[in-house]
C-alpha positions in Angstrom: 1.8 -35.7 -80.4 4.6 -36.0 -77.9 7.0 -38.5 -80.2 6.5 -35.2 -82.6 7.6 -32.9 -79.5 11.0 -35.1 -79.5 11.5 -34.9 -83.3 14.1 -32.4 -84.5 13.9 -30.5 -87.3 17.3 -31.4 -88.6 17.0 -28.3 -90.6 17.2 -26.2 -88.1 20.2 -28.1 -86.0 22.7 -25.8 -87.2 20.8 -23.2 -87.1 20.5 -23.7 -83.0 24.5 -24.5 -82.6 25.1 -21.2 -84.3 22.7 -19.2 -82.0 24.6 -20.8 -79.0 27.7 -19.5 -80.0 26.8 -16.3 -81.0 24.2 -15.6 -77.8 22.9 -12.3 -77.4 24.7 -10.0 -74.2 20.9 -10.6 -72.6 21.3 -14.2 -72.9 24.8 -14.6 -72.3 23.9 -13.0 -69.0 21.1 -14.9 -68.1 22.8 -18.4 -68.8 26.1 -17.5 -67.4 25.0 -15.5 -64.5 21.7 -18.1 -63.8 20.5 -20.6 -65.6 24.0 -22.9 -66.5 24.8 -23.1 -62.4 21.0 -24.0 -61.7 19.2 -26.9 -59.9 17.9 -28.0 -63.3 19.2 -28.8 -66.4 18.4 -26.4 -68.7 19.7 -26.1 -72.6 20.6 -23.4 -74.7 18.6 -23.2 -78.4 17.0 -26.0 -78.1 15.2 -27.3 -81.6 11.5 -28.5 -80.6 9.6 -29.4 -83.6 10.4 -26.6 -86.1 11.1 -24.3 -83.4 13.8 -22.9 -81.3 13.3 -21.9 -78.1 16.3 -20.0 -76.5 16.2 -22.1 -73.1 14.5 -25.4 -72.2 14.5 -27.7 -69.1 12.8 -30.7 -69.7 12.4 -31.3 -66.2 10.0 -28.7 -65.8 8.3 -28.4 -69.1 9.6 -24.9 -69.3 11.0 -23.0 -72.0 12.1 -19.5 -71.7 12.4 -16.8 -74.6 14.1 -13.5 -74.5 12.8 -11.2 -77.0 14.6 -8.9 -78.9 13.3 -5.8 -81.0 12.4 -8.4 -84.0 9.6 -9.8 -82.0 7.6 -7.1 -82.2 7.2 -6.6 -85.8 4.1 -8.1 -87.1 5.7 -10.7 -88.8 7.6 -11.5 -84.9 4.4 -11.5 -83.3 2.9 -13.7 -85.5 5.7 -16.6 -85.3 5.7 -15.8 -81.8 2.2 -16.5 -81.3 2.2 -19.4 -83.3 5.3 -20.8 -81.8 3.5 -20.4 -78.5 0.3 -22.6 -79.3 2.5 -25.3 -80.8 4.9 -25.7 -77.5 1.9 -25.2 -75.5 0.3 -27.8 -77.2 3.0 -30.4 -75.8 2.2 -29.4 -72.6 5.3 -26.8 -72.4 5.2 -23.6 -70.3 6.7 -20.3 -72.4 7.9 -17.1 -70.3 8.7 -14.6 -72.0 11.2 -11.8 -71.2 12.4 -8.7 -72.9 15.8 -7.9 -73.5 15.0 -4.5 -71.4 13.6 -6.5 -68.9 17.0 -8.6 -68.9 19.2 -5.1 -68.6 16.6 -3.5 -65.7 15.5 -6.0 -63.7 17.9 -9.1 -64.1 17.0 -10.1 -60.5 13.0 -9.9 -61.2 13.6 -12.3 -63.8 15.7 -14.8 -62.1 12.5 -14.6 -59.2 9.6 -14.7 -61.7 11.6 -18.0 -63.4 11.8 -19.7 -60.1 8.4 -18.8 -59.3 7.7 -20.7 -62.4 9.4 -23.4 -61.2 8.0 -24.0 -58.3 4.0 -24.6 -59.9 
């Protein structure tokens, strides 16, 4: 399983460059106010098997998504959910943070990630 975990869809490739140009404000904030200056190495849209997930360090096994109003439609939390078991399945930690959560509490969510971190 883990020689899948480093395959990328190729597919989705461009897909995951346009993302990181065209970043949400929530995570624009988050990568340029946290995660680009941190400790670890951590990627932007990073394509894991036929997924993206919005930021990944390696290091840690971590990814982090940041979930807009699409994720919860039914459809959202469906893919959500299944995207979940799949990453999880590699042995990959998911948090996941809500744009509102981004906006409100920016400093709650830096914590909670270190927090994360640190286990």
């Amino acid at each position: 399983m883990n020689s899948h975990y480093r395959e990328r869809n190729v597919k989705l490739v461009p897909v995951a460059k346009n993302n990181r140009k065209n970043m949400t404000l929530q995570e624009r904030h988050l990568w340029y106010c946290y995660l680009s200056k941190h400790r670890f190495h951590w990627q932007r849209q990073r394509v894991i098997s036929g997924f993206i997930v919005d930021f990944y360090c390696h290091a840690a096994k971590l990814g982090i998504e940041i979930d807009g109003k699409q994720h919860y439609t039914e459809q959202g939390i469906a893919y959500d959910t299944e995207r979940t078991q799949v990453l999880q399945e590699y042995g990959l930690k998911v948090l996941r943070y809500t744009n509102q959560q981004l906006e409100d509490n920016f400093q709650e969510v830096c914590w909670d990630i270190e927090r994360n971190l640190q286990q």
